[in-house]
C-alpha positions as CSV (number, residue, x, y, z in Angstrom):
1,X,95.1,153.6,115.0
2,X,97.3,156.8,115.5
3,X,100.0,156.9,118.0
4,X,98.3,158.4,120.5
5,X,95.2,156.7,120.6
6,X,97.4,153.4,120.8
7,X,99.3,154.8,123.8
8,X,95.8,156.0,125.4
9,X,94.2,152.2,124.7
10,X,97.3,150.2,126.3
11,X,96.9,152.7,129.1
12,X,93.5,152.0,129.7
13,X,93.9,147.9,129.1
14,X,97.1,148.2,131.9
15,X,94.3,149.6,134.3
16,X,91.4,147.6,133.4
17,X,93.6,144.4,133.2
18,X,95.0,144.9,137.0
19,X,92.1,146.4,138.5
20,X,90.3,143.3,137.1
21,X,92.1,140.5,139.4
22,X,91.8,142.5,142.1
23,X,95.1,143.9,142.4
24,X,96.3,148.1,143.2
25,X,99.5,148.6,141.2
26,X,101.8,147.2,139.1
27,X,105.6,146.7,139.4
28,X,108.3,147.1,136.6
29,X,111.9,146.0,136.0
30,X,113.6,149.0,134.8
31,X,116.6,148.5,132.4
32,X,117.5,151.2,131.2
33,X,116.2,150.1,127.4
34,X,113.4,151.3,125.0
35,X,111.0,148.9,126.3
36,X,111.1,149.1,130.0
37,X,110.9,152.5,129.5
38,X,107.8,152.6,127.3
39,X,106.4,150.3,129.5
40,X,107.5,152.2,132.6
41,X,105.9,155.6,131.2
42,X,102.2,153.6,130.0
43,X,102.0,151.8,133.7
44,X,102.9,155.6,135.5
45,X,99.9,156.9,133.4
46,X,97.6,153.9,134.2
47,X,98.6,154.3,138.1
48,X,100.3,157.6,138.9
49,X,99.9,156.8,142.5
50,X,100.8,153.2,142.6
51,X,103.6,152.2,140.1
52,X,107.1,151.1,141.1
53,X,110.3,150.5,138.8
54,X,113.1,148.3,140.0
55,X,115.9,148.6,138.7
56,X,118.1,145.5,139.3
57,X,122.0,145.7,138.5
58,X,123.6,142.2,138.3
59,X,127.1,143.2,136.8
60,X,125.5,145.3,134.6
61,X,126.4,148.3,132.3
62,X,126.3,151.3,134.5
63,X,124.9,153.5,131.6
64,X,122.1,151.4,132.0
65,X,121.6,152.1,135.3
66,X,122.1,156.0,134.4
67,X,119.7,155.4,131.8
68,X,116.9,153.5,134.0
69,X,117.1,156.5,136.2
70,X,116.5,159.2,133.6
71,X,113.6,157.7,133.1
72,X,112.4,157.4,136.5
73,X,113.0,161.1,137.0
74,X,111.7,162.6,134.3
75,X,108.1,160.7,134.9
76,X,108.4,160.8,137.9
77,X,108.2,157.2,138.2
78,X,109.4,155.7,142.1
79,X,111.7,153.6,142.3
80,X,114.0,151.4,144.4
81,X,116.9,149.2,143.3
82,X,118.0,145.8,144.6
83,X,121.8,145.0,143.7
84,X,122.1,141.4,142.4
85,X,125.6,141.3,141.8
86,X,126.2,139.4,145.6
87,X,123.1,136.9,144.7
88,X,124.0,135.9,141.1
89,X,127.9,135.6,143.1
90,X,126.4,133.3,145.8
91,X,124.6,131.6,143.3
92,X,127.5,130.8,141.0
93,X,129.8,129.3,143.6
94,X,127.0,126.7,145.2
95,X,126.2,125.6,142.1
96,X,127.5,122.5,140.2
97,X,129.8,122.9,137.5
98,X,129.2,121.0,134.4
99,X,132.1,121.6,131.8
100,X,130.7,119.5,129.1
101,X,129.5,122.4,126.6
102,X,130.7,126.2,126.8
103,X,127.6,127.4,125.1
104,X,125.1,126.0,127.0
105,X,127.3,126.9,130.2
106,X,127.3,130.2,129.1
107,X,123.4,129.8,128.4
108,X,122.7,128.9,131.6
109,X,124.9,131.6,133.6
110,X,123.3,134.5,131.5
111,X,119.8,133.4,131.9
112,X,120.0,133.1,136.0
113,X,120.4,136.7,136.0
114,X,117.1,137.2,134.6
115,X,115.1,134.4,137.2
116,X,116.9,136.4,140.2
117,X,114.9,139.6,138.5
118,X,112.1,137.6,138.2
119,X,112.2,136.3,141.9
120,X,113.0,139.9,143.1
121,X,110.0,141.3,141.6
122,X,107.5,139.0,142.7
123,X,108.8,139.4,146.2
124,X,108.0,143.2,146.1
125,X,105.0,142.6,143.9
126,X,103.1,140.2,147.0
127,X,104.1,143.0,149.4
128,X,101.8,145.5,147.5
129,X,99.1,143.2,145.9
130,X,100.7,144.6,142.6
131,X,101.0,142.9,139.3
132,X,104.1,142.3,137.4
133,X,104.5,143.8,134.4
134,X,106.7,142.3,131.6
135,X,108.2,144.5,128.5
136,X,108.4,141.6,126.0
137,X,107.2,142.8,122.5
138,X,105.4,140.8,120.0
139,X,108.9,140.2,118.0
140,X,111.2,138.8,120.4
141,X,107.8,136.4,122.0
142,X,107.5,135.3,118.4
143,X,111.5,133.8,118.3
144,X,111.5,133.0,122.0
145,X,113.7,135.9,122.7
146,X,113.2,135.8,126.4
147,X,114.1,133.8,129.6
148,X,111.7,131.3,130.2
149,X,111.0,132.1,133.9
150,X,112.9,134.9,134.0
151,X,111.5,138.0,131.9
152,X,109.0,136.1,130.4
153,X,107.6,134.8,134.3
154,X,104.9,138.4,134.4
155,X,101.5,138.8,134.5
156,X,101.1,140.9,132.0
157,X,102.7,141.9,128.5
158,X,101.2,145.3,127.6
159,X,103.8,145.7,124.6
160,X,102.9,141.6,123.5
161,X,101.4,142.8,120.1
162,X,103.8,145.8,119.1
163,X,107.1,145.0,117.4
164,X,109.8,146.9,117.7
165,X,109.5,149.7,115.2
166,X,106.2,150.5,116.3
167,X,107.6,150.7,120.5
168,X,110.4,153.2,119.1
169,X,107.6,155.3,118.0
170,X,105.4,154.6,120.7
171,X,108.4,156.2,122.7
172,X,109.0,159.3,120.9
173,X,105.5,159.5,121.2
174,X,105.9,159.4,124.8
175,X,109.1,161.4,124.7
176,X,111.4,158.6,125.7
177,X,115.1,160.3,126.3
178,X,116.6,160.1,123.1
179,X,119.3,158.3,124.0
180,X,117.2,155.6,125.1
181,X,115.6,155.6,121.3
182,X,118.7,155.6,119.8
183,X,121.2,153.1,121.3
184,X,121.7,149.0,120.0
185,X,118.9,147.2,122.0
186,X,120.6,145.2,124.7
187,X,119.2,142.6,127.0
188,X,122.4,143.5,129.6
189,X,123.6,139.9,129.9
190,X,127.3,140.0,129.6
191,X,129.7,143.4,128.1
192,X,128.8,144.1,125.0
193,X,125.9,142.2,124.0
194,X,123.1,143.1,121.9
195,X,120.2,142.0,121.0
196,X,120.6,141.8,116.7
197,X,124.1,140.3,117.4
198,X,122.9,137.4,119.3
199,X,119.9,136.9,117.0
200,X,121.4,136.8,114.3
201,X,119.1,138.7,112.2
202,X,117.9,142.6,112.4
203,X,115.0,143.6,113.7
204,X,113.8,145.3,110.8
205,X,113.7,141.6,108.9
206,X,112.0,140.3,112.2
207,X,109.4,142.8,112.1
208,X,109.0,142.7,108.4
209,X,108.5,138.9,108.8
210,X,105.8,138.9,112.0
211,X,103.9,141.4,110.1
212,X,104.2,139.9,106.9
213,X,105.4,136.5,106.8
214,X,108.1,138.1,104.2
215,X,111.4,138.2,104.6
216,X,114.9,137.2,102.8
217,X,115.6,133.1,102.8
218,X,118.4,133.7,105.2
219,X,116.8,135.8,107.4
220,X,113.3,133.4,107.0
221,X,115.0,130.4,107.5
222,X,117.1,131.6,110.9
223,X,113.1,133.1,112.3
224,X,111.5,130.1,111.5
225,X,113.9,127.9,113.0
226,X,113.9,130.5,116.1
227,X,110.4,130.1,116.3
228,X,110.2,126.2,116.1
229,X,113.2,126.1,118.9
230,X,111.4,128.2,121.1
231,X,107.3,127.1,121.2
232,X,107.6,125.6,124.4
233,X,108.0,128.9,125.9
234,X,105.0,130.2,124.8
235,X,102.5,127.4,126.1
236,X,102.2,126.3,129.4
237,X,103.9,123.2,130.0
238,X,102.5,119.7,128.8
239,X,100.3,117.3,130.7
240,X,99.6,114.0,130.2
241,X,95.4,114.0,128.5
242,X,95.2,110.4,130.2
């Protein structure tokens, strides 16, 4: 399928998928990265008269804010923004401390900041009988690459079966600003994160090995181990069959 005809399809399937349960619009947290923005651009197309990006700063990098709102104006994509740097604050200081491991403290401090987008959109989704529309791709789902709850709590996932090379083309396709394309994907979590660091492997081995199933031992054995760690969050949870 050619790129167009993809980005025609997931337009249509956005549409079909929303109008289907009833609903009028969807609603999208905007970034500022390449797939919010793709996403953004296909659900604008889909509803021109009833999308809404929110952009959601919660000590955030303020290029990503600049970036989010390139976007929104050169699509012409509404948008509002709801500042969660005073929530995540409150947040921090009523709850309880436990100092036993730095890395899962750290864990758990950098993932509330996705939940409070989570909660933020649903709120402004029930106004509008909107959907919520999730920019996970078909790599990081694979690894568990999300926030259980947090940017993985959506309705949909129009970008669930593209992996990353095929969203940077799907947005210069779309004509995505270039600095969008270009920069180190970043989930935004703390200063200079990104998203290959904290993996611990490239996204061109992670899409070589979900499309393939090849990649090189060390890179094979820290995916698979990824995608053992992380089943749980793709499954809803377990009950009991008695």
């Amino acid at each position: 399928m050619n790129i167009g005809a993809l980005a025609d399809k997931l337009t249509l399937w956005i549409r079909d998928e929303v109008t289907a349960r009833g609903c009028r619009g969807v609603v999208i947290g905007m970034s500022g990265g390449i797939d919010s923005a793709v996403l953004a651009v296909l659900c604008r197309r889909a509803f021109p008269e009833s999308t809404l990006g929110v952009m959601m700063p919660c000590h955030s990098n303020p290029d990503d804010k600049a970036h989010a709102l390139a976007v929104a104006e050169k699509f012409a994509i509404p948008m509002v923004e709801v500042a969660l740097d005073p929530v995540y604050e409150t947040f921090m200081r009523e709850l309880p401390e436990f100092k036993g491991n730095p890395e899962l403290e750290h864990l758990a401090q950098v993932n509330l900041k996705p939940r409070l987008r989570m909660v933020a959109l649903y709120y402004i989704a029930n106004q509008r009988r909107y959907m919520v529309a999730g920019s996970g791709n078909r790599s990081e789902i694979a690894i568990g690459y999300f926030t259980k709850y947090g940017d993985g709590g959506v309705d949909i996932m129009p970008l669930g079966n593209l992996v990353k090379a095929q969203i940077r083309e799907l947005a210069r396709h779309l004509s995505i600003p270039a600095e969008i394309i270009d920069k180190p994907p970043s989930a935004g979590l703390w200063e200079g994160q990104t998203d290959e660091a904290e993996m611990g492997v490239s996204y061109e081995d992670l899409d070589g090995y979900v499309l393939t199933g090849k990649a090189s031992e060390e890179a094979r054995q820290k995916i698979e181990k990824m995608m053992a760690g992380s089943a749980h969050k793709r499954s809803l949870p377990p009950i009991p069959d008695f």
